[in-house]
Structures are given as C-alpha cells and as structure tokens.
C-alpha positions in Angstrom: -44.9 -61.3 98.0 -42.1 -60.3 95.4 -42.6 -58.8 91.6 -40.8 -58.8 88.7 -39.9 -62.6 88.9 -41.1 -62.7 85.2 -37.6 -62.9 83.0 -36.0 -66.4 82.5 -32.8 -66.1 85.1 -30.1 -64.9 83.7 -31.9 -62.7 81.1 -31.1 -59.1 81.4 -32.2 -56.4 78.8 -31.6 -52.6 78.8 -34.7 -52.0 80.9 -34.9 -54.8 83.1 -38.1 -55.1 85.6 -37.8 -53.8 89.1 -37.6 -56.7 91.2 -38.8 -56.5 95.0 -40.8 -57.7 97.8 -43.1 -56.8 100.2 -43.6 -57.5 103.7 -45.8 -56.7 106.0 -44.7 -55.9 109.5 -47.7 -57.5 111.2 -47.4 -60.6 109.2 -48.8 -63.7 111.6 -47.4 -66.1 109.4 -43.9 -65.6 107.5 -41.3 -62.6 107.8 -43.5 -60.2 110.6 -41.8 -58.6 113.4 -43.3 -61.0 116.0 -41.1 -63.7 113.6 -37.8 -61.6 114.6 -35.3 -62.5 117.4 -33.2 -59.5 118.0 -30.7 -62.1 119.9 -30.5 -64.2 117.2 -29.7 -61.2 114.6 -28.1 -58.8 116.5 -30.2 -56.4 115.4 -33.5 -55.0 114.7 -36.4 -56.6 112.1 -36.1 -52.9 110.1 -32.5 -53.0 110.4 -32.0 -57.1 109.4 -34.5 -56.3 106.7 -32.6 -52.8 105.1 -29.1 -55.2 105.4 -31.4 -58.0 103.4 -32.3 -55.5 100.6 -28.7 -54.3 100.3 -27.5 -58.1 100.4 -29.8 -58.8 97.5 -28.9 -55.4 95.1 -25.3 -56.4 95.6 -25.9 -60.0 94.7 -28.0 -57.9 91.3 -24.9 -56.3 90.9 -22.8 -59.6 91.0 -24.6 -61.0 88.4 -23.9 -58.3 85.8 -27.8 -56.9 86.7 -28.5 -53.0 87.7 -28.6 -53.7 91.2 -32.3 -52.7 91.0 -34.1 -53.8 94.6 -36.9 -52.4 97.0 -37.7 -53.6 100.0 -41.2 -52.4 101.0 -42.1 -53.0 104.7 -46.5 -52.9 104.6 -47.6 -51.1 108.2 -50.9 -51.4 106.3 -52.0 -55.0 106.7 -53.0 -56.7 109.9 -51.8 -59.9 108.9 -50.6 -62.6 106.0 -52.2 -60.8 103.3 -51.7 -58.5 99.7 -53.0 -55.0 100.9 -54.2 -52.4 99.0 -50.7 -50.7 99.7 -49.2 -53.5 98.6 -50.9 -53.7 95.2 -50.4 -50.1 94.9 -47.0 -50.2 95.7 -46.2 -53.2 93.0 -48.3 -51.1 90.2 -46.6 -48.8 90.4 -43.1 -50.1 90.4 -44.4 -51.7 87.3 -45.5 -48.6 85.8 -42.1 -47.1 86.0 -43.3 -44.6 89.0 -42.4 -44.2 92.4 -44.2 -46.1 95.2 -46.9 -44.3 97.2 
C-alpha cells in the first residue's frame, strides 16, 4: 500500500505530500519476508528493504523533489491486508505528525 500518490507527476509545490509505503512483514502474497531470497539479494529483507527506501528518496531528490520517503515495515498484520497500524501510520503522515 503506498500514500501520497495524489499529485499529477511532476507537480511539486512548497509542501509536497509525504509519499510512502507500507509493507507488512508477514505478507502471504506480495513483498513478505517468506517472498525474500537472501541468495538472490545478498542481503537481508530489512536490509534490501532500508536500501529500497534510500534508492527511492534519492530518485525524489533526482527529480528536483525533497527527497521525502518512509518505508514502514507492518509486524502488525498476519497477512495481505491494511492493518490498523497501517491506517494509523498513513493518517498520520497525512496529518503532518510522526508515525506511531
């Protein structure tokens, strides 16, 4: 699940929106840690996933954007679905406060 995919591309104001995504680590679908293959990475899911949120703020950057990005792994959820973290987590970005 991502937020803040709202503004026509290219369209930056002052205050852009956070942009982000959440994924849930026991995800039986897409993007869980039983989806992972250390071998094929060469690293761990947190660790490929950390290197994918800093991949994606310096792509921000590149485009003349903040650089604004979170990454929020969900231990909540038991499998491919929007948790009550995760909707927390996205209102709150929203609201301009930090995550719970």
């Amino acid at each position: 699940m991502s937020f803040g995919d709202d503004e026509p591309p290219g369209t930056f104001d002052l205050c852009p929106p956070p942009h982000g995504a959440v994924l849930n680590r026991h995800d039986d679908c897409c993007f869980g840690e039983a989806q992972h293959s250390i071998p094929q990475t060469g690293m761990s899911r947190d660790q490929a996933m950390r290197r994918t949120e800093s991949d994606v703020r310096r792509a921000l950057l590149n485009l003349g954007a903040n650089g604004s990005f979170r990454l929020e792994i969900d231990e909540t959820a038991p499998v491919h679905m929007i948790s009550h973290h995760a909707v927390n987590v996205i209102l709150s970005e929203l609201n301009g406060l930090s995550a719970p």
